[in-house]
Backbone bond lengths (Angstrom), bond angles and torsions (degrees), N, CA, C in turn:
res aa  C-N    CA-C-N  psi(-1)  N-CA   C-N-CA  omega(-1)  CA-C   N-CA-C  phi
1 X - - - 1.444 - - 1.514 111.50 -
2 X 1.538 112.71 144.67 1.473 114.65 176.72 1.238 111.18 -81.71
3 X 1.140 135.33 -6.78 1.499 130.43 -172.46 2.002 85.88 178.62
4 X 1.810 100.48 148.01 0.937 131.39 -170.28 1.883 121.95 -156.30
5 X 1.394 102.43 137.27 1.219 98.05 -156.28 1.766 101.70 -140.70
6 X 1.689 141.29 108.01 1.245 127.95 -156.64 1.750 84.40 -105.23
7 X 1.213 94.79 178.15 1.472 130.72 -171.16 1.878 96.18 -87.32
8 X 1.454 115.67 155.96 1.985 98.93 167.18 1.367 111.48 -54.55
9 X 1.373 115.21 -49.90 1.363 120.06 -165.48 1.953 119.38 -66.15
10 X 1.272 111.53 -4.62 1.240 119.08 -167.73 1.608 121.90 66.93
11 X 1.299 114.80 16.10 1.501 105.45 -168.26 1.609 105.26 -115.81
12 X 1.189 113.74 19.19 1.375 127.07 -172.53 1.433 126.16 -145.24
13 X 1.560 127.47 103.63 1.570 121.19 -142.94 1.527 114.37 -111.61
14 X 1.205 164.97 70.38 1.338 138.00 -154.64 1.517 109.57 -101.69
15 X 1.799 101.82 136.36 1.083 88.67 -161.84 1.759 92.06 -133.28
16 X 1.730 110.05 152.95 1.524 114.28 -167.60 0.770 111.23 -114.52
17 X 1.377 128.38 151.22 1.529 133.14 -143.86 1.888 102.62 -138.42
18 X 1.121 116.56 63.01 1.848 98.02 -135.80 2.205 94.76 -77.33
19 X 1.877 112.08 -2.90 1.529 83.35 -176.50 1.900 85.04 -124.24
20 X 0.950 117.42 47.85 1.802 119.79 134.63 1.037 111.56 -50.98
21 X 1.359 115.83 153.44 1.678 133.75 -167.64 1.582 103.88 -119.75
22 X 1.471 105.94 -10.03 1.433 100.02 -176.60 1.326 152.14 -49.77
23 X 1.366 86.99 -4.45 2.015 94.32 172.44 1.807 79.41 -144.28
24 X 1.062 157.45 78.22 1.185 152.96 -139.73 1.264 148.22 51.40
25 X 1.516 135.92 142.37 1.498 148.84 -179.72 2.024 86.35 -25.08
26 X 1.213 109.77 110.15 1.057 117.78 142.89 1.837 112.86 68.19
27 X 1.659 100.84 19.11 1.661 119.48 -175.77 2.066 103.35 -68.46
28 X 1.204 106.76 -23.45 1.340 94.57 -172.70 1.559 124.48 78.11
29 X 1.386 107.77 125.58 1.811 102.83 164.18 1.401 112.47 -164.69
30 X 1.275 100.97 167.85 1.363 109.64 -160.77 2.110 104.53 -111.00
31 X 1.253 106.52 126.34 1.890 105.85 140.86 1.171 115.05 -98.80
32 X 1.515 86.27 168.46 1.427 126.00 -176.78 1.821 126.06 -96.44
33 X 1.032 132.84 57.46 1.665 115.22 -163.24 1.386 126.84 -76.19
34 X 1.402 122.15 135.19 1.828 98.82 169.89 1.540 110.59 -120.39
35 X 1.489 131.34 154.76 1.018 143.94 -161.39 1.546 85.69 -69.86
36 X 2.075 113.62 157.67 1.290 76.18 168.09 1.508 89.68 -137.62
37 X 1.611 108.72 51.42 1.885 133.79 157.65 1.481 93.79 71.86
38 X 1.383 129.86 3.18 1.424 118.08 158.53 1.493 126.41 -100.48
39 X 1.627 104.52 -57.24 1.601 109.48 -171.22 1.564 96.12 178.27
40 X 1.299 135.79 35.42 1.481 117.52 176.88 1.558 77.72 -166.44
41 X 1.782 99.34 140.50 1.215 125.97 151.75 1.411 118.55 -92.65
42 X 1.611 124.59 112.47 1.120 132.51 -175.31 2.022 111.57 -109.98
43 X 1.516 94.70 127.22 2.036 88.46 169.74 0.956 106.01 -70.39
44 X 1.613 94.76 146.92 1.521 119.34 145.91 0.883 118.21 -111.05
45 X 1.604 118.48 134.48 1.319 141.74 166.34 1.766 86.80 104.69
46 X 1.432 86.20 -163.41 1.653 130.20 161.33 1.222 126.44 -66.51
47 X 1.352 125.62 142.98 1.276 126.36 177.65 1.588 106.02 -62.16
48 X 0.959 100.48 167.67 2.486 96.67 165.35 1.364 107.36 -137.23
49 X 1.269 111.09 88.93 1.096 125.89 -170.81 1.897 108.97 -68.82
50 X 1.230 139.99 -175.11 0.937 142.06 -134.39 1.612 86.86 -132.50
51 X 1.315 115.66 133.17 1.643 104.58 171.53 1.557 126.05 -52.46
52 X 1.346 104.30 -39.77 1.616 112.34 -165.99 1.271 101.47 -133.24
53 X 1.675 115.63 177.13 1.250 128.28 138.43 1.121 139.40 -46.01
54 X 1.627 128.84 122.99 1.083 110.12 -174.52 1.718 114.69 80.10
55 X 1.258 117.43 -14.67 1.969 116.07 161.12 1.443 115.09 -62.76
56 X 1.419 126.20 -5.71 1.669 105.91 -172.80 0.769 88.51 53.42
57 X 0.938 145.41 -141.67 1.456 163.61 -103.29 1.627 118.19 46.06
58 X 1.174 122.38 119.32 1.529 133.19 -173.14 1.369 118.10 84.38
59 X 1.498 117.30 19.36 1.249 132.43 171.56 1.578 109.50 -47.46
60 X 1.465 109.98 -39.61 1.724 128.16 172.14 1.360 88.90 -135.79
61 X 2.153 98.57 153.63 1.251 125.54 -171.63 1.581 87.81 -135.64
62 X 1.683 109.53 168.95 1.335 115.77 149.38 1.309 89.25 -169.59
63 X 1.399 119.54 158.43 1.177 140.69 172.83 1.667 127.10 -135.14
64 X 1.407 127.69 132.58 1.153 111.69 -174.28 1.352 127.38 -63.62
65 X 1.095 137.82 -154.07 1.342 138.19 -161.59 2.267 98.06 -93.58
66 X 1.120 97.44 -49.29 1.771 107.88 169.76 1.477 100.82 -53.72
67 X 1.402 110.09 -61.87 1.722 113.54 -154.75 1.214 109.15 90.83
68 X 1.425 115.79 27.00 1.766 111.61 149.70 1.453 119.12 -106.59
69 X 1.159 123.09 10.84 1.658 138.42 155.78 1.198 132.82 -108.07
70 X 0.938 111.07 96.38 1.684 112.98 174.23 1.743 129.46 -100.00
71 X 1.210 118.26 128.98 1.334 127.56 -166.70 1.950 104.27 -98.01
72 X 0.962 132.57 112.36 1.542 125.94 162.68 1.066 120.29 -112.99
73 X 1.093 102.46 131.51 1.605 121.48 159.88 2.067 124.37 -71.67
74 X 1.320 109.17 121.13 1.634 105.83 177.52 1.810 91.59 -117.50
75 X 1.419 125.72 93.24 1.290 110.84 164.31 1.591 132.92 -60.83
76 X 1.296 102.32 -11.28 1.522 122.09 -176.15 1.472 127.83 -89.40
77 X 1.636 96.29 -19.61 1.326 112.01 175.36 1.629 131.19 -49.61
78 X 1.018 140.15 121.77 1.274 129.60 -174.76 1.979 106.19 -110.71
79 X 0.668 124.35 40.75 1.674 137.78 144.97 1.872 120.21 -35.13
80 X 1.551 91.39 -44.50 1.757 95.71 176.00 1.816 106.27 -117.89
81 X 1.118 111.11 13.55 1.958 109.85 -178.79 1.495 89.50 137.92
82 X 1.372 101.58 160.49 1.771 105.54 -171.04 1.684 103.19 -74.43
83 X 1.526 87.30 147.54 1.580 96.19 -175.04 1.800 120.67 76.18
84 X 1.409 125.80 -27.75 1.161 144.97 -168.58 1.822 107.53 -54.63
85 X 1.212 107.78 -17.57 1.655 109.18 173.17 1.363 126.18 73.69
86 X 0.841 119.90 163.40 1.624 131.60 176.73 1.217 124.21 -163.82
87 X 1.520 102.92 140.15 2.353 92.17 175.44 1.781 81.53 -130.56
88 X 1.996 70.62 156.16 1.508 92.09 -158.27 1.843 109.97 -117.69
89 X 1.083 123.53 127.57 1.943 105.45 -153.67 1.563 94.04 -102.05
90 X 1.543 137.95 117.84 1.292 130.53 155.74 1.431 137.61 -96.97
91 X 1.232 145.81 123.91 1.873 132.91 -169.62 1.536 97.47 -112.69
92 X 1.228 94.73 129.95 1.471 110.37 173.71 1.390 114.66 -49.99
93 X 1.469 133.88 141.37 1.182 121.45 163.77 1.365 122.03 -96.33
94 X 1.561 116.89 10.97 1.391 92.89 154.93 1.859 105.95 93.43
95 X 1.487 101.19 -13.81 2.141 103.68 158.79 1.172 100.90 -127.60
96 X 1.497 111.03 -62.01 1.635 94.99 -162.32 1.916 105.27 -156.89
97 X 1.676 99.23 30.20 1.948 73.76 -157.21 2.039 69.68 -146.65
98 X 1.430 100.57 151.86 1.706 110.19 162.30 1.632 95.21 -113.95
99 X 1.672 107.94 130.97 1.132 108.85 -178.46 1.626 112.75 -130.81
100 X 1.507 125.17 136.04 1.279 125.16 -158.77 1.455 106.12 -57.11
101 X 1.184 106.29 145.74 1.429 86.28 161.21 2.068 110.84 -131.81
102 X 1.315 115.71 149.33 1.178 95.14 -143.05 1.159 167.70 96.45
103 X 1.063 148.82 111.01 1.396 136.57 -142.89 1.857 114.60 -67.64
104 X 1.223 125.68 -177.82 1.603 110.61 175.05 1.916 98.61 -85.41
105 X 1.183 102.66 150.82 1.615 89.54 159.74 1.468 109.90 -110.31
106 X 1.159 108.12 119.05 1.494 106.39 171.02 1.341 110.15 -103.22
107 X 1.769 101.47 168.74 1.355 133.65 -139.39 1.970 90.19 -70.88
108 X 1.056 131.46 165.71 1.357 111.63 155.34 1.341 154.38 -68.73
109 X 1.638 80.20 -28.17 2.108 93.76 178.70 1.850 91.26 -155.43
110 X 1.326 112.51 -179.90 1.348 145.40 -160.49 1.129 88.36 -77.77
111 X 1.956 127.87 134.20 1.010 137.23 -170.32 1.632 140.62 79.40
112 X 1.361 103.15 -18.81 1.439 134.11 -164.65 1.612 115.37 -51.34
113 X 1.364 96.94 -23.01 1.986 113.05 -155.66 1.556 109.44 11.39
114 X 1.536 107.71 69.38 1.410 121.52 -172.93 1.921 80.34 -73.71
115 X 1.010 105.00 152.55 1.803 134.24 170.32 1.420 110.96 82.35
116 X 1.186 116.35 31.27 1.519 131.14 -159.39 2.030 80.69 -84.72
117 X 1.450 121.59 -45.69 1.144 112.09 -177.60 1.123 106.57 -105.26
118 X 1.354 158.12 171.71 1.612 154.30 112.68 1.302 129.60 -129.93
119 X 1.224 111.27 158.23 1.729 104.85 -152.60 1.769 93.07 -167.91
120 X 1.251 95.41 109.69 1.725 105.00 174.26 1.056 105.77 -107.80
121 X 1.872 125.37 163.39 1.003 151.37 -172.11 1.557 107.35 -63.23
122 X 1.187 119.36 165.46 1.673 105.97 170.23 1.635 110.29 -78.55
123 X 1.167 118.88 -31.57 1.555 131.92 165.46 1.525 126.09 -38.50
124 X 2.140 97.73 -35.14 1.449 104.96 179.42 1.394 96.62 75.51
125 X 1.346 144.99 37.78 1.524 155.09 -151.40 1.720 105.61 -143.68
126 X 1.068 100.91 -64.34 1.555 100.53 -177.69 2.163 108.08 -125.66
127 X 1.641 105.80 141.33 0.996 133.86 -174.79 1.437 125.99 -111.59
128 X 1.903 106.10 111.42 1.280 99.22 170.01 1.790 119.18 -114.87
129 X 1.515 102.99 134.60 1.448 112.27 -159.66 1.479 89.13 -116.76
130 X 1.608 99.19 130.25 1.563 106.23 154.56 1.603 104.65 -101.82
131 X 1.722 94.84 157.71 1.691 126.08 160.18 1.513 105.44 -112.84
132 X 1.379 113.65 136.74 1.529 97.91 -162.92 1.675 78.13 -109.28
133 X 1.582 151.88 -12.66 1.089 136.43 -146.58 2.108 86.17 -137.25
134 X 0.958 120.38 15.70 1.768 118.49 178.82 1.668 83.99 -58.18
135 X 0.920 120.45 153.89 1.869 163.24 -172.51 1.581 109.96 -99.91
136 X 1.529 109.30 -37.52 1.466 123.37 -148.98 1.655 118.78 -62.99
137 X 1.959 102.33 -15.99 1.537 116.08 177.56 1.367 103.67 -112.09
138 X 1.204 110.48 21.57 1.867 99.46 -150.85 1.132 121.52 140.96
139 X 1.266 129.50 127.36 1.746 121.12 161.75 1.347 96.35 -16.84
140 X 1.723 119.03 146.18 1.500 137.36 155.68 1.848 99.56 28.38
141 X 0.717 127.03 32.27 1.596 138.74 -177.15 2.146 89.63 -63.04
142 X 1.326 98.16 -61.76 1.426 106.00 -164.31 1.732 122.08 90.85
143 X 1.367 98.73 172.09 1.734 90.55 -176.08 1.350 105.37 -166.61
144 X 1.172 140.94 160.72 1.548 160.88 171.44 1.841 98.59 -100.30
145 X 1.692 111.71 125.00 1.342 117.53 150.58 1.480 108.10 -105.19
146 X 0.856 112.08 169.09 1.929 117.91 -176.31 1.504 88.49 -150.93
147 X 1.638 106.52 131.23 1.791 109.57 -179.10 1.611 80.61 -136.72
């Protein structure tokens, strides 16, 4: 995995896959595994595949403190200008499906590789996303949003 992110308790793993082809050449996606207190890590849910080609997708993971929230990072995503990025927040529902919740946030402008970092609350409540290439302090300076 390119990036990996456990639960507090350790029994919950997410792991990112950022050059999977699964929703496109090199779109990226992430599973989900949970311990299951014997000897096998089994997924839950669905894979989360990457919108496009070329999104990474799961380049960055985070997971809440349970491991029914997951935060991704697509640095590749072009949602806000090509390359400009996006992370994408999903909560388990609890049978069989992780479902977004929320809109995508994309990166601000072209180049940005906004979700290059991400880092959620243990609550799964509040989200912090880096851009490692934002403009906004400086050439490629970069920046942290927190929603």
């Amino acid at each position: 995995g390119y990036s990996v992110s456990l639960s507090s308790d350790g029994k919950v793993v997410a792991i990112g896959a950022t050059w999977n082809s699964g929703g496109g050449n090199n779109s990226g996606h992430v599973r989900i595994f949970t311990f299951d207190g014997r000897s096998r890590w089994v997924q839950i849910g669905q894979d989360i595949d990457g919108e496009a080609a070329d999104d990474w997708s799961g380049y960055s993971v985070s997971l809440s403190s349970d491991g029914k929230v997951v935060a991704i990072g697509a640095t590749g995503n072009d949602g806000g200008g090509s390359n400009s990025g996006h992370v994408r927040v999903f909560k388990f529902d609890y049978s069989s499906k992780w479902i977004q919740i929320g809109q995508d946030i994309d990166g601000e402008a072209a180049s940005d590789l906004s979700g290059t970092s991400v880092s959620l609350s243990s609550d799964g409540k509040v989200v912090a996303i880096g851009a490692r290439y934002n403009d906004g302090g400086g050439r490629d300076s970069g920046h942290v949003r927190i929603f």
